[in-house]
BAMIMAR-740393 format. One record per residue (C-alpha): x, y, z; residue number from 1; residue in one letter. Coordinates in Angstrom, 2 decimals. Last residue first. Example, Ala and Ser with C-alpha at 12.3 -4.5 7.8 and 13.67 -1.06 7.14 Angstrom:
BEGIN
{{13.67,-1.06,7.14},2,S};
{{12.30,-4.50,7.80},1,A};
***
This chain:
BEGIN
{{166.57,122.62,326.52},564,X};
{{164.94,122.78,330.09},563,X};
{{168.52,123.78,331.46},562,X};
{{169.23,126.76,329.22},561,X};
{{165.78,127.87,329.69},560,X};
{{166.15,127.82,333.51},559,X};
{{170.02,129.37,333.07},558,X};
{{168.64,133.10,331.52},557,X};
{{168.92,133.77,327.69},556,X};
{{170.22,137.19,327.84},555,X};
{{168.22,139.73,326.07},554,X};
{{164.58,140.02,328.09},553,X};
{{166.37,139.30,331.32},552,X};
{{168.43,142.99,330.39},551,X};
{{164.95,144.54,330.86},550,X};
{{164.16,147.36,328.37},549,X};
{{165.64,150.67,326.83},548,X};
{{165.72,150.79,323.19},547,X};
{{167.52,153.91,321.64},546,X};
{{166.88,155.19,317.55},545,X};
{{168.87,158.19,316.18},544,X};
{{168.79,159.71,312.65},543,X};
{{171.25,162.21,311.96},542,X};
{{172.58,165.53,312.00},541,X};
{{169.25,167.32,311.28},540,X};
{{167.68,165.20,314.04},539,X};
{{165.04,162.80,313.95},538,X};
{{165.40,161.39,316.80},537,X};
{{163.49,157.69,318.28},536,X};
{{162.74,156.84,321.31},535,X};
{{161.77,153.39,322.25},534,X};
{{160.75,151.75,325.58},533,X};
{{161.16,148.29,327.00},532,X};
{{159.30,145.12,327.64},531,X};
{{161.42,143.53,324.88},530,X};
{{159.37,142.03,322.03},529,X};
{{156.44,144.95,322.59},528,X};
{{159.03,147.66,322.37},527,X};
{{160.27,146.56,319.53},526,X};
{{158.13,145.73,317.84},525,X};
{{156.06,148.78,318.79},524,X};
{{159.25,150.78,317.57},523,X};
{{161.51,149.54,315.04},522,X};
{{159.55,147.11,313.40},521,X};
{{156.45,149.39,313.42},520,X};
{{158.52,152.22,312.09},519,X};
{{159.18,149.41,308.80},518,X};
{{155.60,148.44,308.65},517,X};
{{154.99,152.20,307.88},516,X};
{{154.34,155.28,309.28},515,X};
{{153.41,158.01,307.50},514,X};
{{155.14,161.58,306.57},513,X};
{{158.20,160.07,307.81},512,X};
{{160.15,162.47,310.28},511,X};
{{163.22,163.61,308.18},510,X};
{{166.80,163.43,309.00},509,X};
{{169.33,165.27,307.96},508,X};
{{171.46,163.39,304.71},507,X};
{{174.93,161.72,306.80},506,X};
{{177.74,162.37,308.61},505,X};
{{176.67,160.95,311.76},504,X};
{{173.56,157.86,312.38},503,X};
{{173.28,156.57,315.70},502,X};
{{171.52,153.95,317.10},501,X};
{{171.29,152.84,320.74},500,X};
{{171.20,150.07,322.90},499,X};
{{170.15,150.00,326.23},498,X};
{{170.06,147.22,328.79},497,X};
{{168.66,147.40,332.14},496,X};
{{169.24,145.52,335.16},495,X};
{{166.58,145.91,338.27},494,X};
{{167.77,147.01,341.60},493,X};
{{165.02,149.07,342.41},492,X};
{{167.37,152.32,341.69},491,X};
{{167.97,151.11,338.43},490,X};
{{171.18,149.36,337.03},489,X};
{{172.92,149.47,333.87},488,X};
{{174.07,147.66,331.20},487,X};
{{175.24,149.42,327.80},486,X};
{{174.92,148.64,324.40},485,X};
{{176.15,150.82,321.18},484,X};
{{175.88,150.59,317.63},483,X};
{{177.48,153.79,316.29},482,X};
{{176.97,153.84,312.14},481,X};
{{178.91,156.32,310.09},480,X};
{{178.51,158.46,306.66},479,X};
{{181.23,159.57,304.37},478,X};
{{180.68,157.23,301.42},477,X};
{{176.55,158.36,301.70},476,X};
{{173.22,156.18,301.98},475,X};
{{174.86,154.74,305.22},474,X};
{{174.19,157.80,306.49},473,X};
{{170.62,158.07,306.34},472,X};
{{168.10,157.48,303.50},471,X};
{{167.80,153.93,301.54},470,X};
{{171.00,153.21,303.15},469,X};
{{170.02,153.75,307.06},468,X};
{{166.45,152.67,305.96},467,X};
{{167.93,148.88,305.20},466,X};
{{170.48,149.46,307.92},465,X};
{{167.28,150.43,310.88},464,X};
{{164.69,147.53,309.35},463,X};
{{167.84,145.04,309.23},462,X};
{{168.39,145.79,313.04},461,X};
{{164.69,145.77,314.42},460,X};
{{164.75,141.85,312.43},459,X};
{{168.21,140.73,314.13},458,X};
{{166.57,142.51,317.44},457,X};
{{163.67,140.28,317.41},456,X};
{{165.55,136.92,316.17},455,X};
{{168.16,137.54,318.68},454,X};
{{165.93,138.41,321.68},453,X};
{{164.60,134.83,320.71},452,X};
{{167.45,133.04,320.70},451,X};
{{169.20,134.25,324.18},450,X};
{{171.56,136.91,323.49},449,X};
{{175.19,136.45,324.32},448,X};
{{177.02,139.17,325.26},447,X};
{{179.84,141.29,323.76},446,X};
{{181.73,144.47,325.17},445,X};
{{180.06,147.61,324.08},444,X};
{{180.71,149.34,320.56},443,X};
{{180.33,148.63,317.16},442,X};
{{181.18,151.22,314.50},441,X};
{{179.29,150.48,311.43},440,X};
{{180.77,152.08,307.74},439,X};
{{183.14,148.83,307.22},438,X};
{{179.45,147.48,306.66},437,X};
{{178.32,149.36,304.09},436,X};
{{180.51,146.97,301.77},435,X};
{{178.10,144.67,301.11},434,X};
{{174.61,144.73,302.15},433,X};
{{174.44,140.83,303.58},432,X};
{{177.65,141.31,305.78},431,X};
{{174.99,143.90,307.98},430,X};
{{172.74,141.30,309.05},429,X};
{{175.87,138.50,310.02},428,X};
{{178.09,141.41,311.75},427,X};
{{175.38,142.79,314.13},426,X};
{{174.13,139.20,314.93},425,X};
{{177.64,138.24,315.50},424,X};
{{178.94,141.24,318.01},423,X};
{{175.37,140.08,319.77},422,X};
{{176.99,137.02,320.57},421,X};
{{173.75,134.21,319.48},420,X};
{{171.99,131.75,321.52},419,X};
{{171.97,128.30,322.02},418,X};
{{169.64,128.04,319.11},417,X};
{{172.51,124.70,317.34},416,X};
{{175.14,127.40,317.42},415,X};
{{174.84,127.08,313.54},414,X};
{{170.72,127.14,313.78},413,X};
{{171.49,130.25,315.66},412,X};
{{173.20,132.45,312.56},411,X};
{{170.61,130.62,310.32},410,X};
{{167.70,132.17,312.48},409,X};
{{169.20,135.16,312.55},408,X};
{{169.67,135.38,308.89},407,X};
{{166.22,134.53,307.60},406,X};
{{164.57,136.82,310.22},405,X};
{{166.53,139.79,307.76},404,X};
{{165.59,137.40,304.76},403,X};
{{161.56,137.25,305.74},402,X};
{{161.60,140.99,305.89},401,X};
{{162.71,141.99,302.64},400,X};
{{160.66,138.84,300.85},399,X};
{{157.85,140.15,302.34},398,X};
{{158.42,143.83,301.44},397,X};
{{159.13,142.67,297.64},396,X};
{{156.20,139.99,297.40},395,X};
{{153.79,143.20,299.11},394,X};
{{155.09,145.52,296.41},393,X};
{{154.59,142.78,293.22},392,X};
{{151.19,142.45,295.04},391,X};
{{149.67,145.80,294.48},390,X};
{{148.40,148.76,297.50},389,X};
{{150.97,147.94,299.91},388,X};
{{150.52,148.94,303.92},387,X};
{{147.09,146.35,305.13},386,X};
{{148.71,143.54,303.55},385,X};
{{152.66,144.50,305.12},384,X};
{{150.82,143.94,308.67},383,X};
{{149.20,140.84,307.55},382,X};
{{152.59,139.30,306.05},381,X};
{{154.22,140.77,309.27},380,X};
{{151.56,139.15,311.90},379,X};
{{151.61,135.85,309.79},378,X};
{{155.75,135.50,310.12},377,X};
{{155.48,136.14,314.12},376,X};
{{153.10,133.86,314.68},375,X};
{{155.22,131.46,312.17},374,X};
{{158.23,132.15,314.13},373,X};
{{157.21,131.31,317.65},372,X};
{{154.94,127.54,316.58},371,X};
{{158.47,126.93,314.72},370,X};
{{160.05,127.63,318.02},369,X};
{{157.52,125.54,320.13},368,X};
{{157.72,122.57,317.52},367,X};
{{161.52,122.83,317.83},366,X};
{{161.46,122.70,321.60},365,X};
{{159.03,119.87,321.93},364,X};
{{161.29,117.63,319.10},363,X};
{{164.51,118.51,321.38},362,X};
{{162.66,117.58,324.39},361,X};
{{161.74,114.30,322.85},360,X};
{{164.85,113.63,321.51},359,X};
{{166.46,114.78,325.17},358,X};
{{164.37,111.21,326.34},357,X};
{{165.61,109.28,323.51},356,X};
{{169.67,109.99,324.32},355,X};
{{168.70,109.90,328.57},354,X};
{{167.43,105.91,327.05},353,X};
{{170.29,105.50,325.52},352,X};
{{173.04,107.07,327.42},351,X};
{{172.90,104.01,330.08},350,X};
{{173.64,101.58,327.26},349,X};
{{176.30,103.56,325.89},348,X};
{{177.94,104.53,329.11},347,X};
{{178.31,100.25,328.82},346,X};
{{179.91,100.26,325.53},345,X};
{{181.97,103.32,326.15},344,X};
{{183.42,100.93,328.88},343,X};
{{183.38,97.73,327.05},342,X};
{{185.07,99.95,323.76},341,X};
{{188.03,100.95,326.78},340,X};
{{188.08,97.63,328.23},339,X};
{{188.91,96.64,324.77},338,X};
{{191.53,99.65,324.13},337,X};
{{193.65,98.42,327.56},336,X};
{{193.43,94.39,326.69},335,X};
{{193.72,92.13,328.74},334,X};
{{189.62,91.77,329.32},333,X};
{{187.34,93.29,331.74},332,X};
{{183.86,93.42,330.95},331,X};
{{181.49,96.60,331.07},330,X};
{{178.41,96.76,333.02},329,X};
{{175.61,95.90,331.10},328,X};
{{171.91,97.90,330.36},327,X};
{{169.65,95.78,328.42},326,X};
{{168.18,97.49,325.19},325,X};
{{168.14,94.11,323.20},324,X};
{{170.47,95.91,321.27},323,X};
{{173.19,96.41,324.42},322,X};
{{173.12,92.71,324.81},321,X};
{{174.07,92.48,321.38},320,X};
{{176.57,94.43,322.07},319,X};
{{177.79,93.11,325.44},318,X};
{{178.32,89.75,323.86},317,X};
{{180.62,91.08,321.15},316,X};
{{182.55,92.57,323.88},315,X};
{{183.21,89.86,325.28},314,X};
{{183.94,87.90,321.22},313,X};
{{186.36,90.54,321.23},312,X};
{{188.04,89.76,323.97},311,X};
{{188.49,86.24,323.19},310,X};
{{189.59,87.05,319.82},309,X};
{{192.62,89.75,320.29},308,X};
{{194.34,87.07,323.06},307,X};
{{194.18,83.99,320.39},306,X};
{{195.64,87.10,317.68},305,X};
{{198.28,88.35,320.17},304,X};
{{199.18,84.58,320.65},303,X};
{{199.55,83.82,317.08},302,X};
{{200.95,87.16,315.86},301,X};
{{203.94,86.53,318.63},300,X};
{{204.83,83.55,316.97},299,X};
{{204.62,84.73,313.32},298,X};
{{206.95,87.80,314.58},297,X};
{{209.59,86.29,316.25},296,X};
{{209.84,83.97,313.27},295,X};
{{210.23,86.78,310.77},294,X};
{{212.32,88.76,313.52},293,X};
{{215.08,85.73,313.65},292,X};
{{215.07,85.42,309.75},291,X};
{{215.52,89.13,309.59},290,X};
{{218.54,89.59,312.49},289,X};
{{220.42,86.64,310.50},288,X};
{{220.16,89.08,307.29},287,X};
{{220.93,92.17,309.26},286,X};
{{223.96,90.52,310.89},285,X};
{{225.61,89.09,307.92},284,X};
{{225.37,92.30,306.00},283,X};
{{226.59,94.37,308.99},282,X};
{{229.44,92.55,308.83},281,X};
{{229.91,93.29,305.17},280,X};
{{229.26,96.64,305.37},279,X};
{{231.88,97.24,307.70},278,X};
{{234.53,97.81,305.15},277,X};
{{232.80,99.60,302.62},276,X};
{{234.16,103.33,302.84},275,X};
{{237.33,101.83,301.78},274,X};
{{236.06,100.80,298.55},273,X};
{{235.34,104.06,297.39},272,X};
{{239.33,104.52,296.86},271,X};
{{241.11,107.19,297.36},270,X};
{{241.24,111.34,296.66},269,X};
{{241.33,114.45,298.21},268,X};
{{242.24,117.92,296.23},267,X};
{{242.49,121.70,297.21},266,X};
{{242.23,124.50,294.78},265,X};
{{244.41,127.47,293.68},264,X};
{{243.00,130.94,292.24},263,X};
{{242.57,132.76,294.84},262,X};
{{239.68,134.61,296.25},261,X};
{{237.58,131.28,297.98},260,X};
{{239.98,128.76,297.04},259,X};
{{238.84,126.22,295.09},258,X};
{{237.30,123.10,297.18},257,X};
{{237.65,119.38,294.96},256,X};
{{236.72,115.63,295.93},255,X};
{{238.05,112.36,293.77},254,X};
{{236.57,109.64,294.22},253,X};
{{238.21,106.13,292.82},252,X};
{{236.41,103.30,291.37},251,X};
{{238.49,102.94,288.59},250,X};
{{236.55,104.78,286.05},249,X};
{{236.07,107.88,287.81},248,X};
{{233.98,108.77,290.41},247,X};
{{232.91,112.60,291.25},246,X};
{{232.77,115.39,294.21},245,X};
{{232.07,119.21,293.89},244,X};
{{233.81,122.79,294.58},243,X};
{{233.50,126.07,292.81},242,X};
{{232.85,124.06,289.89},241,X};
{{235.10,123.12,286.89},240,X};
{{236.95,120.02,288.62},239,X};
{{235.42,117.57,285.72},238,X};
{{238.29,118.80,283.40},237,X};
{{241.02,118.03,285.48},236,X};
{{240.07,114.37,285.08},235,X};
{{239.97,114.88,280.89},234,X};
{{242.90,116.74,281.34},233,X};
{{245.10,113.89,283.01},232,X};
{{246.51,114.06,286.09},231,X};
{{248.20,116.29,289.19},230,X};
{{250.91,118.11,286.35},229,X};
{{254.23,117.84,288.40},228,X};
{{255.74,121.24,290.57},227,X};
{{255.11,119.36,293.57},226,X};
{{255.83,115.31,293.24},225,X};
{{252.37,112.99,294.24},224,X};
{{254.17,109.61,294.82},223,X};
{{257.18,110.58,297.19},222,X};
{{255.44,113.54,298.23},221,X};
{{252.50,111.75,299.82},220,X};
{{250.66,114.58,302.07},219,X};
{{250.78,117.01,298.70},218,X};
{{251.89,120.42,298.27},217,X};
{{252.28,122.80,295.06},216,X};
{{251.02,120.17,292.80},215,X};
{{250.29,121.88,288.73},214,X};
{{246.99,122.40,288.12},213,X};
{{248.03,125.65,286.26},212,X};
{{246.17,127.79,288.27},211,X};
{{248.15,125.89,291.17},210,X};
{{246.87,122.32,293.24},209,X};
{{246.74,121.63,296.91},208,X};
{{247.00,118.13,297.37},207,X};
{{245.88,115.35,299.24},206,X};
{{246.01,111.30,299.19},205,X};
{{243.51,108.43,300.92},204,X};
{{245.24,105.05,301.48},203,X};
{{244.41,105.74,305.25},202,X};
{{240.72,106.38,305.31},201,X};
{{240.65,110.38,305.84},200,X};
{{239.88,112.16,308.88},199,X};
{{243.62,112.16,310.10},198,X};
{{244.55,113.46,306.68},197,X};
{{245.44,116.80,307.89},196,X};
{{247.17,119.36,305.13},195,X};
{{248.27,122.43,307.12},194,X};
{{251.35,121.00,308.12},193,X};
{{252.27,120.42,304.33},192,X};
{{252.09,124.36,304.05},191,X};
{{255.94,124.89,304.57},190,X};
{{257.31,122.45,301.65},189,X};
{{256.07,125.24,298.98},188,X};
{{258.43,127.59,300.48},187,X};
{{257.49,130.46,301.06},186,X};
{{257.55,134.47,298.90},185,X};
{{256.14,137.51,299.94},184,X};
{{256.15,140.13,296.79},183,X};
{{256.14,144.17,296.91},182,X};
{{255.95,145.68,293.17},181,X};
{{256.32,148.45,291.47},180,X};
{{259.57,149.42,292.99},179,X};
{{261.22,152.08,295.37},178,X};
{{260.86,155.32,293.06},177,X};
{{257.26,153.92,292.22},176,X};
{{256.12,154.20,296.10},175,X};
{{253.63,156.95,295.77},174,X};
{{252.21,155.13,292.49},173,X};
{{251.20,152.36,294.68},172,X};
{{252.84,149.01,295.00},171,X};
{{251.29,146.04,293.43},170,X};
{{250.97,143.43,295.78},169,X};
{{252.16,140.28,295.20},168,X};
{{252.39,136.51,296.94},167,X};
{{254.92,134.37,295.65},166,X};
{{255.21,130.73,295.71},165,X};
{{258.27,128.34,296.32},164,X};
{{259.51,124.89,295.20},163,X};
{{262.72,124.84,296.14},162,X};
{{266.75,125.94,295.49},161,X};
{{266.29,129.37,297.54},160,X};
{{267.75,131.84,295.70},159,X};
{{266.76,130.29,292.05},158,X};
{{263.11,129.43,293.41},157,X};
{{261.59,126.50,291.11},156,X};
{{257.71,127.26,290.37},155,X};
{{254.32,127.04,292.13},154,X};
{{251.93,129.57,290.60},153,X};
{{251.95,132.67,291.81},152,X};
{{249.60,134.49,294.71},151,X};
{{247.43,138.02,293.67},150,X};
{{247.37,140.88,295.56},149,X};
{{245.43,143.69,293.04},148,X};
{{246.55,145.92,290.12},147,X};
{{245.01,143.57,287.60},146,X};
{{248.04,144.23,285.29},145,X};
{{250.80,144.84,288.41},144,X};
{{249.50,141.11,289.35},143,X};
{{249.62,139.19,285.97},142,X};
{{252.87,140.79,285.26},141,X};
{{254.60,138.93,288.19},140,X};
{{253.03,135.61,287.37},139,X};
{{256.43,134.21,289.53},138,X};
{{256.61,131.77,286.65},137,X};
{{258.63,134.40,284.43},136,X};
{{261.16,134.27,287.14},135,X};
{{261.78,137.11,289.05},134,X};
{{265.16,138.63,288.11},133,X};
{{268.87,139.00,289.34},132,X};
{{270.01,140.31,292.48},131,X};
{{273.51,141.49,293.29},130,X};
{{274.56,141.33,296.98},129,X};
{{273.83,144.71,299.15},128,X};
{{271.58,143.53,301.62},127,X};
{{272.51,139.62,302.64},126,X};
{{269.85,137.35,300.55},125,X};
{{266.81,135.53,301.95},124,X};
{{265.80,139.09,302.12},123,X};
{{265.22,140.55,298.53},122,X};
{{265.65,143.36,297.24},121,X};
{{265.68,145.56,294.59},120,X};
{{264.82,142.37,292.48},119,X};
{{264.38,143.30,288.87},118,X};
{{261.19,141.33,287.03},117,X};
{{260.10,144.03,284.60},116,X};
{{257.95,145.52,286.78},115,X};
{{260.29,146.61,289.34},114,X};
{{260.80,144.15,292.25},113,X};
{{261.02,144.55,296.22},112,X};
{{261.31,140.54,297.92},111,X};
{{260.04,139.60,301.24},110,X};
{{260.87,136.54,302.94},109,X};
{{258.86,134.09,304.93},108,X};
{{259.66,130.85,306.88},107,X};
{{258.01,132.15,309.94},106,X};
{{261.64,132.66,311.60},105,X};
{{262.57,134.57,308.69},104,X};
{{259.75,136.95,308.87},103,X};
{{260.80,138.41,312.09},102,X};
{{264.66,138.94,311.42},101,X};
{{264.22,139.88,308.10},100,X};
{{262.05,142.81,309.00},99,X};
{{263.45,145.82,310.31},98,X};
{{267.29,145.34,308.49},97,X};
{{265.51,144.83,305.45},96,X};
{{263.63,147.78,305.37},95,X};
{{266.69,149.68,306.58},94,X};
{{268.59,148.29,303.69},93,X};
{{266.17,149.56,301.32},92,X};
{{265.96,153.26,302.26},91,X};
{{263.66,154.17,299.38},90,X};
{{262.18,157.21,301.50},89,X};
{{258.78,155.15,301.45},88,X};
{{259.90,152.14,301.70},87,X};
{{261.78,152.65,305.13},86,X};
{{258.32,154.63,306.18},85,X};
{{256.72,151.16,306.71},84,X};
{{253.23,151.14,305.26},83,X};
{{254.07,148.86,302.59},82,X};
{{254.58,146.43,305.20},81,X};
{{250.97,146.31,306.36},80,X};
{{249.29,145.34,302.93},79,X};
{{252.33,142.69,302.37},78,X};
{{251.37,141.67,306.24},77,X};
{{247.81,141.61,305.24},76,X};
{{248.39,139.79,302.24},75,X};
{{250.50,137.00,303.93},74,X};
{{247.74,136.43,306.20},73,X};
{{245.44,136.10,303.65},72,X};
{{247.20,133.16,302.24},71,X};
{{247.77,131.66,305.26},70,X};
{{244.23,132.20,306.20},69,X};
{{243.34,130.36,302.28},68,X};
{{245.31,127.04,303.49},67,X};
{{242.99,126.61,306.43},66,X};
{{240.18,127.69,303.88},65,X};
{{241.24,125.00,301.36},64,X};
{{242.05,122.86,304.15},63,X};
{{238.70,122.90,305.25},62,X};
{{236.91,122.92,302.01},61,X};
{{238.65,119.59,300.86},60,X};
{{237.61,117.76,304.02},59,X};
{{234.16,119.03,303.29},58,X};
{{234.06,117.68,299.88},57,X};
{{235.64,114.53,301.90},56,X};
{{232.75,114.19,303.55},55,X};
{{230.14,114.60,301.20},54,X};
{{232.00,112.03,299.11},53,X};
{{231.48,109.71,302.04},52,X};
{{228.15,110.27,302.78},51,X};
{{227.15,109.58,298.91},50,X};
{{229.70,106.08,299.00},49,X};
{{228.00,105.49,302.21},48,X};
{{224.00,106.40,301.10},47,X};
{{225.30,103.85,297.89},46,X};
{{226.20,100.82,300.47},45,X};
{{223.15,101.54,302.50},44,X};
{{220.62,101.58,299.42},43,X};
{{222.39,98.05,298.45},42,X};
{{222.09,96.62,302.04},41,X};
{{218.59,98.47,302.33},40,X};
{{217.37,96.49,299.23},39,X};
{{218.62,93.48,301.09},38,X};
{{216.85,93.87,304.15},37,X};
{{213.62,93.93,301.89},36,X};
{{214.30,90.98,300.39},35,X};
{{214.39,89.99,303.76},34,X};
{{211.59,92.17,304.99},33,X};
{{209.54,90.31,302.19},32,X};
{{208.80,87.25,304.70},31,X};
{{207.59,90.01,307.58},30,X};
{{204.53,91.46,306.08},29,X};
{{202.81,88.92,304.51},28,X};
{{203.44,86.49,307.71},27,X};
{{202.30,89.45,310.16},26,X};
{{198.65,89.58,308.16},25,X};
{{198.56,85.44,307.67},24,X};
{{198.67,85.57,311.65},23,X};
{{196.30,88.72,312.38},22,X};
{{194.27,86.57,310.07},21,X};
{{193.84,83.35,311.23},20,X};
{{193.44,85.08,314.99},19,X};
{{190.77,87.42,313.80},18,X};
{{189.27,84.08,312.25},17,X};
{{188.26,83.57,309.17},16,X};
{{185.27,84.06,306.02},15,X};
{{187.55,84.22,302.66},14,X};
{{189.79,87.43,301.84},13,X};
{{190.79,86.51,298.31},12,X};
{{187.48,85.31,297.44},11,X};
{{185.24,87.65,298.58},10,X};
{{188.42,90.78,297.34},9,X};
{{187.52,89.34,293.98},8,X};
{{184.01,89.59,294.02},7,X};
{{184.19,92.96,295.32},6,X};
{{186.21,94.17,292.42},5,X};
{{183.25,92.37,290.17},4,X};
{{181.03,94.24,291.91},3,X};
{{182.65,97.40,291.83},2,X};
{{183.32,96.93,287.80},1,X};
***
């Protein structure tokens, strides 16, 4: 299948120039950009009609809430008024005489009803003139039955001759002698100002609609009456969400806010085809913009290809110079990335033979460090010989030791044996037993040990965790591990380093009644692999073990660093 796969690319990619190609390349891409173009014409015209309902879904939500203040408003002052003392010793024409005056002016009168619909009072009327009752469309009853504010539905004022709408507040108990019910009525006619059309295309309409879906307000009066059903169910029926956007069958969107607390909603409507005005210019211009770009294009892929082969065929020159193991100097062409390959090229040339003579270093460096470990391997295996009395023991103790120099030398093989941080030796030895590990408190601030200090100590430190659990504290939930390192200086001037072991909260310790290859790990080992000195204390509330030697003998000095 590959090969016949590679077949077909052979032939349908056939043996040409960069400049054949770079031209065929911008050809394929450019001729579909005007199918392309119109794809975007078509996307563009439905990302309009989408942007445009979005719109007007916000257009709806703004005069819903603009609409909703007045609303609130009207509560507050309801909630305020029935505060006045006036109502509260019944003295009705007092109440009037306090507040017509300043409501009036804002268009708003206040009405005092019993729960059967009797006025008590009611402002836009002189006090003391006979009042009849609410009208059943004042939605009275609904109010004093959910005993909250509630506004009406729009319906036909007999005081005032208009379309009006009632805001009630039930009255509390308190207040029952005066009426059950406080009411602000407006006209209908009063909110237009707070319908703005000024965003919308100009044969766009808006209305505020009732619970009933009945117009309270609209900006085209003449064609959208108030107190008239807005349209048919079936259109009324798609307005069920909180707010939302649709089309209908005649091209026409319709966009819908409720009110946030109320129970009226806010309409905008027109045609979708007013959103597409400027499409068509931008039609013409896109598709003459293509054709010019398609030949823009081919023409500039032509010169940019000539331009793209001459350089390369430099640079091709300084390759194969390069693999006759001549050392160039780099070209200069026009172009920035080619002098940039001619430049590399050339470091290239000089980095060879530096590149073969670090091989061989490397190569002497890894023999000398095998040449280290396997010394050290054969003295263990004929150490642990002389200590186990059956094989299956000495396989066990081998394999035991030859993991703990396992894991140092795998820690430095991944910083390529340019040492190890001694806060990562600790942590890669003692990761291998599990959780014993949150039981090890490390403390000194971090060095890096040169490779062979961290093979020697990495193998002193598995002996001292491996006994630690077998015996010591880590052989207990409770016990703790201090690792600690600290420089200092003698009075010759020499640095020291010591690092010491300390076992708390564990079994008492107890001398070994021989010593094994383990004790010569941790001490002649040790001391032999670091020039330094070993104590060791076995001490009833723990094992401790300190190495004092040379700080040279940890840190991998700059000489070694440079011959590597």
């Amino acid at each position: 299948m590959i090969e016949k796969l590679k077949a077909y690319l052979g032939r349908l990619f056939p043996v040409a120039s960069l400049r054949a190609y770079i031209v065929v390349m911008t050809t394929v891409v450019t001729l579909p950009l005007i199918v392309f173009t119109g794809y975007l014409m078509f996307k563009l015209e439905a990302d309009e009609r989408s942007d445009l309902q979005r719109e007007t879904v916000d257009d709806a939500r703004a005069i819903s809430r603009s609409i909703e203040r007045r609303l609130q408003e009207m509560a507050t002052s309801l909630n305020l008024l029935a505060q006045f003392p006036e109502l509260e010793s019944n003295d009705l024409p007092a109440f009037q005489r306090r507040i017509h005056s300043s409501l009036a002016q804002e268009g708003l009168y206040v009405i005092v009803a019993t729960k059967d619909g009797q006025q008590k009072l009611n402002t836009r009327l002189p006090s003391g003139e006979t009042l009849g009752k609410i009208p059943e469309q004042a939605d009275l009853s609904k109010s004093l039955s959910q005993n909250r504010i509630t506004v009406s539905n729009i319906f036909f004022g007999n005081t005032s001759k208009q379309w009006v709408f009632n805001v009630t507040l039930p009255l509390p108990s308190r207040l029952a002698s005066t009426g059950d019910a406080l009411i602000m009525t407006q006209n209908a006619a009063d909110l237009r100002p707070l319908i703005s059309t000024e965003n919308l295309p100009a044969d766009w309409s808006v209305a505020v609609l009732d619970d009933e879906d009945r117009v309270i307000i609209s900006s085209e009066p003449g064609k959208v009456v108030p107190g008239e059903a807005f349209a048919e169910e079936n259109l009324l029926g798609r307005m069920s969400g909180f707010s939302g956007n649709f089309l209908d069958d005649h091209g026409n969107v319709f966009a819908y806010s409720q009110f946030l607390g109320w129970s009226w909603k806010t309409v905008i409507w027109g045609p979708a085809s007013s959103s597409q005005v400027a499409l068509v210019s931008t039609w013409r211009n896109m598709m003459i913009g293509s054709v010019l770009m398609v030949l823009a294009a081919i023409t500039g892929a032509y010169i940019v290809g000539r331009q793209l082969r001459s350089s390369i065929l430099e640079i091709t020159d300084m390759a194969e110079r390069i693999g006759q193991g001549e050392i160039v100097a780099p070209v200069q062409t026009k172009i920035t990335e080619a002098n940039q390959v001619a430049i590399a090229l050339s470091n290239a040339s000089f980095d060879r033979s530096q590149a073969e003579d670090h091989m061989l270093l490397v190569l002497h460096e890894l023999v000398h460090r095998s040449k280290n470990i396997l010394t050290l391997v054969q003295a263990m295996m004929r150490q642990l010989a002389r200590e186990n009395t059956s094989i299956a023991d000495f396989q066990r103790e081998v394999d035991h030791r030859l993991r703990g120099l396992g894991m140092s030398i795998r820690a430095l093989t991944e910083t390529q044996w340019q040492g190890l941080p001694i806060k990562k030796l600790i942590e890669t030895h003692l990761d291998v037993f599990g959780s014993v590990s949150q039981q090890v408190v490390n403390k000194g601030e971090d060095f890096m040990l040169s490779p062979e200090a961290a093979q020697n100590l990495g193998l002193i430190l598995h002996e001292l965790t491996t006994n630690s659990i077998k015996y010591g504290a880590l052989s207990v939930k409770n016990g703790i591990v201090e690792i600690e390192w600290q420089h200092s200086e003698r009075d010759d001037g020499q640095e020291m380093m010591t690092i010491y072991w300390r076992e708390k909260n564990g079994p008492a310790a107890e001398q070994p009644s021989r010593k094994g290859f383990g004790s010569t790990i941790v001490k002649r080992h040790a001391e032999g692999a670091f020039s330094g000195v070993v104590s060791m204390d076995y001490a009833t509330s723990g094992f401790a073990w300190t190495l004092t030697a040379p700080t040279r003998y940890f840190i991998k000095s700059s000489k070694t660093s440079e011959a590597e």
